[in-house]
C-alpha positions as CSV (number, residue, x, y, z in Angstrom):
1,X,108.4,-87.2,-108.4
2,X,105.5,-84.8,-107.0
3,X,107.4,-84.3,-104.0
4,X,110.7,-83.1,-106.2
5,X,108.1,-80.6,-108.5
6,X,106.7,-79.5,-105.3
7,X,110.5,-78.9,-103.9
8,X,111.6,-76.9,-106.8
9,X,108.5,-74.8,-106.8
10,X,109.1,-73.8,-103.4
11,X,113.0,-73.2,-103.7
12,X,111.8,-70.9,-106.8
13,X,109.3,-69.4,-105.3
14,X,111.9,-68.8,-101.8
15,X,114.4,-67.1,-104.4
16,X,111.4,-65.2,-106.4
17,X,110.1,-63.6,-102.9
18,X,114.2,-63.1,-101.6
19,X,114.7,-61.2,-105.1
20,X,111.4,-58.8,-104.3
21,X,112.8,-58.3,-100.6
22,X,116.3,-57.6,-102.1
23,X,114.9,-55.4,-104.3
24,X,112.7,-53.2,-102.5
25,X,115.5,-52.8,-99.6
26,X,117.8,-51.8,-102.6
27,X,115.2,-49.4,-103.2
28,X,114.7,-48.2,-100.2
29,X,118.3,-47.8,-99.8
30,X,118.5,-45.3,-102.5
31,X,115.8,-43.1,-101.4
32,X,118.1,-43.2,-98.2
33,X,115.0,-44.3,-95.9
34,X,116.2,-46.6,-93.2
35,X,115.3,-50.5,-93.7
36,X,113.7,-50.8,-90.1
37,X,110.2,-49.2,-89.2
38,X,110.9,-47.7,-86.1
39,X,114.1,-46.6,-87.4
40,X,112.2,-44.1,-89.6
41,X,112.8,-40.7,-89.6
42,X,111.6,-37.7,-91.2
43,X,114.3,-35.4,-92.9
44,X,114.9,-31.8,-94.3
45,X,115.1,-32.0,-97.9
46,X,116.2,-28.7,-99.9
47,X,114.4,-28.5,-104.1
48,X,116.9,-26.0,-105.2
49,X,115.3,-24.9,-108.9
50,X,118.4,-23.1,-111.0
51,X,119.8,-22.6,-114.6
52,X,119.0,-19.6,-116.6
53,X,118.8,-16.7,-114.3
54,X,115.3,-15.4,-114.7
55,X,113.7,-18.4,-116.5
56,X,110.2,-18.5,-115.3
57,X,109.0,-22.0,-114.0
58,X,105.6,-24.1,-112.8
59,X,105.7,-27.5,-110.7
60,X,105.0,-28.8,-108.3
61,X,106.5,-31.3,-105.5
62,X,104.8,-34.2,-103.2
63,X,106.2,-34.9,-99.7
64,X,105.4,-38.7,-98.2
65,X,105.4,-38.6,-94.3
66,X,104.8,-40.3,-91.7
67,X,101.4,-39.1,-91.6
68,X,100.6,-39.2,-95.0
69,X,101.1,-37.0,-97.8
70,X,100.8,-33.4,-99.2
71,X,101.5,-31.4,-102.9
72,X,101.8,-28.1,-103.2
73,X,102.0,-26.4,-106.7
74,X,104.5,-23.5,-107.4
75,X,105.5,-20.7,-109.6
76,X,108.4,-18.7,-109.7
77,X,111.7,-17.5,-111.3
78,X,115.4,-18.8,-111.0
79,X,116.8,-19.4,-108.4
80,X,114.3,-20.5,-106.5
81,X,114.4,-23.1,-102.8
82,X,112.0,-24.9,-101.6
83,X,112.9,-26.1,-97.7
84,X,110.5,-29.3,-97.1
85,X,110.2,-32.0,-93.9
86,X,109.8,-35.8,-94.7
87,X,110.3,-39.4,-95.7
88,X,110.2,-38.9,-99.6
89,X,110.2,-35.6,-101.8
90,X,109.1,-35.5,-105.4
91,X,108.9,-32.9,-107.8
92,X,108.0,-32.3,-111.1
93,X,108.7,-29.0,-112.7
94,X,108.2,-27.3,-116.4
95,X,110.2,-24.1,-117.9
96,X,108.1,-21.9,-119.3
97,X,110.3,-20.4,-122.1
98,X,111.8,-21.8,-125.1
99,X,114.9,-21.2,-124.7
100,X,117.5,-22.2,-121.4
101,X,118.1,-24.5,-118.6
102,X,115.9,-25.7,-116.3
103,X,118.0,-27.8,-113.3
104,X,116.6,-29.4,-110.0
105,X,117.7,-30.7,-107.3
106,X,116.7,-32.6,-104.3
107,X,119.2,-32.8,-101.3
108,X,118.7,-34.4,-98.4
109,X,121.6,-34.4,-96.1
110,X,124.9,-37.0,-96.0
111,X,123.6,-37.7,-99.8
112,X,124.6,-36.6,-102.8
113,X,121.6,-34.6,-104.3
114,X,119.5,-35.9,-107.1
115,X,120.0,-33.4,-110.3
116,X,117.5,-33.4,-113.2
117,X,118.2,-30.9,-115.9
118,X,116.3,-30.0,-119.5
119,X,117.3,-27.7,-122.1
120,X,114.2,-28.4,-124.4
121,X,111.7,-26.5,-125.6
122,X,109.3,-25.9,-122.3
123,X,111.0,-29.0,-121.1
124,X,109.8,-30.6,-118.2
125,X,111.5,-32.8,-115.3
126,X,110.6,-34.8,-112.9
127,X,112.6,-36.2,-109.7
128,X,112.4,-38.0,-106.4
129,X,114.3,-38.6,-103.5
């Protein structure tokens, strides 16, 4: 009977850790980074801010690379590109206006990009890719 408990609790726990794996490669996957480690690469991405012409923005955006990570806050108006060189790009960015559209988006090439828009009040959005 203990060895059947002990069994099941392994099979579980095989399933529970297969699900984690799955997940992460999923993951992964999405962010378009490539499942083996010496099969990474770094990549141009492209933070193309647009919406209202002459909407006035703050952000800022995060790039993960293979030797670490940097941020680098920014200001500006619409449109506005942001050329960047790495393994993951995030960014984070806030209209400064009541009124308009704030949209960003991260390409990274063969993938379609990643839009976030806002239309609020001073609205704010954040992305990754």
């Amino acid at each position: 009977k203990m060895l059947k408990k002990i069994w099941l609790i392994s099979l579980i726990s095989f399933f529970a850790i297969g699900s984690i794996l799955l997940a992460i490669s999923f993951v992964g996957s999405r962010l378009g980074i490539p499942s083996s480690k010496n099969a990474i690469q770094e990549t141009e991405y492209t933070i193309r801010v647009s919406g209202t012409s002459g909407l006035q923005f703050t952000g800022s955006y995060m790039v993960i690379s293979r030797n670490g990570s940097f941020s680098q806050s920014v200001e500006g108006t619409i449109p506005a590109e942001y050329h960047l060189r790495g393994l993951v790009v995030s960014a984070s960015f806030q209209k400064q206006a009541e009124h308009g559209t704030l949209t960003v988006a991260i390409s990274k090439p063969g993938l379609p990009a990643e839009i976030a828009e806002t239309k609020a009040a001073y609205g704010v959005v954040s992305i990754a890719r």
